[in-house]
C-alpha positions as CSV (number, residue, x, y, z in Angstrom):
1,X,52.3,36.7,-62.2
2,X,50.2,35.8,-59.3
3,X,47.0,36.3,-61.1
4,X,47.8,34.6,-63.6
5,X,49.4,31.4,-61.2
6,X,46.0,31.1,-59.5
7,X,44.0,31.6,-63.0
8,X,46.3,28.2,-64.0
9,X,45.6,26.5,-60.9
10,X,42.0,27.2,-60.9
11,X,41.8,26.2,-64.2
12,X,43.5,22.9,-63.5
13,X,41.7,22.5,-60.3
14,X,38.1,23.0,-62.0
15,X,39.5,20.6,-64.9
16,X,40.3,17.7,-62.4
17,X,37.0,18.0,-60.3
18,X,34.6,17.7,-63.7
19,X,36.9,14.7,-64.7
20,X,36.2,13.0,-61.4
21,X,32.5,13.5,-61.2
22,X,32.3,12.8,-65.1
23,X,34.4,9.2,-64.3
24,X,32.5,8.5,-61.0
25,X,29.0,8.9,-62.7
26,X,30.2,6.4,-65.1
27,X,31.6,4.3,-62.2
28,X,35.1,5.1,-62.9
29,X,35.8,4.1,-59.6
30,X,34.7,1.0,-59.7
31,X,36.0,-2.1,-61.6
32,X,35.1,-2.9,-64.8
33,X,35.4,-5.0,-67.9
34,X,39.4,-6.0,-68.7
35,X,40.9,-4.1,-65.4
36,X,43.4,-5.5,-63.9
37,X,43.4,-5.9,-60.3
38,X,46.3,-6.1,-57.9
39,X,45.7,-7.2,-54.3
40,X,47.8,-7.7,-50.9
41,X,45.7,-8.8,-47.7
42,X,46.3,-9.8,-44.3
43,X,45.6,-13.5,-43.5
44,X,42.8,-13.5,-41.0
45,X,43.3,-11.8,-37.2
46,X,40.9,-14.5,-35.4
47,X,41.6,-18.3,-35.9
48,X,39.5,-20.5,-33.8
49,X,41.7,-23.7,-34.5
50,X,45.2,-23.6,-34.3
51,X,46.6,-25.8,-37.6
52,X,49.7,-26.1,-39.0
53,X,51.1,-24.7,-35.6
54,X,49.0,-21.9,-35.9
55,X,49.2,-20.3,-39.5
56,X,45.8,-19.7,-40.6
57,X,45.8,-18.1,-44.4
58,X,48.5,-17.8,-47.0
59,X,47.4,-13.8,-47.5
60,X,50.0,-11.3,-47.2
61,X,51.5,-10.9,-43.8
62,X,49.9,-10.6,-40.0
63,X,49.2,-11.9,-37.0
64,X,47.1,-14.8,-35.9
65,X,46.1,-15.2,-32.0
66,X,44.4,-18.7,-31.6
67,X,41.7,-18.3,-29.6
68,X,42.1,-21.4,-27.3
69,X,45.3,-19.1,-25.5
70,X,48.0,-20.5,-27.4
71,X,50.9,-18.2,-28.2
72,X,50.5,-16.2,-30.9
73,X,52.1,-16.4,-34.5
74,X,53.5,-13.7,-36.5
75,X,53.1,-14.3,-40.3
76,X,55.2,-13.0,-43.7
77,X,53.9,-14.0,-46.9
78,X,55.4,-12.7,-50.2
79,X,52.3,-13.7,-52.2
80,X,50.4,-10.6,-53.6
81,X,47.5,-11.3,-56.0
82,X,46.5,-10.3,-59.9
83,X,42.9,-11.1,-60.6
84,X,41.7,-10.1,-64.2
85,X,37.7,-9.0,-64.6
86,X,36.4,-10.8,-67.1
87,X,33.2,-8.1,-67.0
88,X,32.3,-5.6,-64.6
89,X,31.1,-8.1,-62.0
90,X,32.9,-11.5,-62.7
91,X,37.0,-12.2,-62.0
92,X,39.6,-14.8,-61.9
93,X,43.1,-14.5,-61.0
94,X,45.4,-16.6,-58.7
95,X,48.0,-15.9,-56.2
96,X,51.3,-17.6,-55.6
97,X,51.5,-17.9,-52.0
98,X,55.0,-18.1,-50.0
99,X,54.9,-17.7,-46.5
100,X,56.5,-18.4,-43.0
101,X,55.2,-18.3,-39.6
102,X,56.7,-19.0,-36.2
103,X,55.1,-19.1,-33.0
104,X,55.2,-22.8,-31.6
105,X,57.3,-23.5,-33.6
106,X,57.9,-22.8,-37.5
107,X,55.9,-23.3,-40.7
108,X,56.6,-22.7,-44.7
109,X,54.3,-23.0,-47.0
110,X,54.5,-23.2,-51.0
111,X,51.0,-23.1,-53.0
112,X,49.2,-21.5,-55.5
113,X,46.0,-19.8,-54.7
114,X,43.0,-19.4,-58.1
115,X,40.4,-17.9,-57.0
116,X,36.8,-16.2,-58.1
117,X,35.2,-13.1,-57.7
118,X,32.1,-11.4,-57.8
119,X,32.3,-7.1,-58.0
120,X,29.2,-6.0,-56.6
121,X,29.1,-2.8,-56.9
122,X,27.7,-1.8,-60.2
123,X,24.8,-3.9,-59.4
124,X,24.2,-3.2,-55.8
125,X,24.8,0.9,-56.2
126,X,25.8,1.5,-53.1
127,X,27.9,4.8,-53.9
128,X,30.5,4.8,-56.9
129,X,33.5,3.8,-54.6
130,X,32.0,0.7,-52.6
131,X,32.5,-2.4,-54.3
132,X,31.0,-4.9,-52.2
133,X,32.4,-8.7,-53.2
134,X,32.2,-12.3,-52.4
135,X,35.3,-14.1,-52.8
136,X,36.1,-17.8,-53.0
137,X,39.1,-19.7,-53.7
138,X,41.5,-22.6,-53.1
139,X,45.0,-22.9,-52.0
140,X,47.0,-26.4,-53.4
141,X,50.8,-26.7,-52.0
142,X,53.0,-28.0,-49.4
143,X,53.8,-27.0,-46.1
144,X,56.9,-27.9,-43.7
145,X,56.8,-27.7,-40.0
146,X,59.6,-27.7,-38.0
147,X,59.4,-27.7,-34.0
148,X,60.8,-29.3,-30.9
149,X,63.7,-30.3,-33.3
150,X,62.1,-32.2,-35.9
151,X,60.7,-31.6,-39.1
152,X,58.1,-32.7,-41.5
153,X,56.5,-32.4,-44.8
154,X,52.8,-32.3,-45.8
155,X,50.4,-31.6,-48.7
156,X,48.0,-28.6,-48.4
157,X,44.9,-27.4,-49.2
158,X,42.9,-25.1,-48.7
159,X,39.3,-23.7,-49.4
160,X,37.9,-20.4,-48.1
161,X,34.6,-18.4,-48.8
162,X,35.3,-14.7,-48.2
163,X,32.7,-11.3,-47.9
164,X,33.5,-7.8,-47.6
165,X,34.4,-4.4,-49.7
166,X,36.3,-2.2,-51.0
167,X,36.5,1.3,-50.5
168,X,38.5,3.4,-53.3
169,X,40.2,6.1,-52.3
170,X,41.4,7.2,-55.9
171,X,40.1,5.7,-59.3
172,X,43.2,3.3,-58.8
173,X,43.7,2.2,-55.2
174,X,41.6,1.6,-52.0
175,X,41.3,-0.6,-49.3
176,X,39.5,-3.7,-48.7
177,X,37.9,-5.2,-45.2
178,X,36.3,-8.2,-45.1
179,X,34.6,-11.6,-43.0
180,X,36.2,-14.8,-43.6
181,X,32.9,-16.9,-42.6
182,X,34.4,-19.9,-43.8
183,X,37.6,-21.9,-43.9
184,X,38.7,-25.2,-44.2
185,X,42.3,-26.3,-44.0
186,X,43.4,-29.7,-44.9
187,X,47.0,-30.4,-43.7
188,X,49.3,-33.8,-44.9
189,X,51.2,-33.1,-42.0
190,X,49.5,-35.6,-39.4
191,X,46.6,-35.9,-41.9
192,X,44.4,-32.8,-39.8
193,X,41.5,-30.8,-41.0
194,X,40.4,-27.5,-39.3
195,X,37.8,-24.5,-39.4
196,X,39.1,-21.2,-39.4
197,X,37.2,-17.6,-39.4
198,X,38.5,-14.3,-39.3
199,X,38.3,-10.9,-40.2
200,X,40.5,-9.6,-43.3
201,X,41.6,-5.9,-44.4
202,X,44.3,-5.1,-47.0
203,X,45.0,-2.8,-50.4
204,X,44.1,-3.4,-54.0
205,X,44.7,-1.2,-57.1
206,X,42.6,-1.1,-60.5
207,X,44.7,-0.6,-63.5
């Protein structure tokens, strides 16, 4: 019974590995054409302008410290991602973005996020599970900030250039670090504009 136990798993163990090196030589583990990608970052861990009380990104959920030594804000968004690839290196997809912050005070924000992507990694070949990317996208809404007992209302945008890859762990999830080099926030609330960099990670899945 044993013998034949360890022929079965031997058999299925042999079976597995051939598939994987068969779908990695063929880039199985990166994206390609029609795979549909589902994403969940972290908004950006250095912010070098406060805005909107401190909330920097509408990605996911974090922590921003401001970098001028204001208090720190603590970030929930409930706005994972879908991006479709149109071919192996070209995607669109959009996010919805809902998120509150408090720190100074408190923050909402309602908006939807399109955005564009380029896969890199068939084209760089850099190992068949890095997918290097550049990223860029917009986020339209409104935002409501509420502090020192009053309250207001504001338009939103957003636009942010974005650099990094991903590193799959499986031929269906991995996880994804990468620079914000450029952000620039436009708030209706008090009519301000502000810069913002930072450093991203998160989790996608290719299905």
């Amino acid at each position: 019974m044993r013998a034949v136990l360890a022929v079965v798993l031997s058999s299925f163990l042999f079976v597995s590995s051939v598939r994987a090196e068969e779908a990695a030589a063929e880039g199985g583990y990166l994206p390609k054409e029609h795979d549909l990608q589902v994403m969940l970052e972290v908004p950006p861990l250095v912010n070098n302008v406060p805005s909107l009380l401190g909330i920097a990104s509408n990605h996911g959920f974090g922590i921003t410290v401001p970098t001028n030594g204001g208090s720190a804000v603590f970030n929930l968004g409930l706005n994972g991602a879908l991006g479709y690839c149109i071919t192996d290196m070209f995607e669109i997809g959009g996010a919805l973005a809902i998120d509150v912050a408090g720190g100074n005070g408190t923050v909402f924000v309602l908006g939807v996020s399109p955005f564009v992507k380029l896969n890199l990694g068939h084209q760089l070949n850099m190992g068949s599970r890095v997918n290097p990317f550049v990223q860029t996208g917009v986020t339209v809404g409104v935002a409501s900030a509420s502090a020192g007992g009053g309250s207001t209302t504001g338009g939103l945008f957003i636009f942010e250039v974005e650099a990094g890859a991903e590193f799959m762990l499986t031929h269906n999830f991995g996880i994804t670090a990468s620079v914000l080099p450029l952000g620039i926030i436009y708030s209706g609330i008090g009519n301000s504009t502000s810069f913002q960099f930072g450093f991203q990670y998160g989790v996608v899945g290719y299905f």
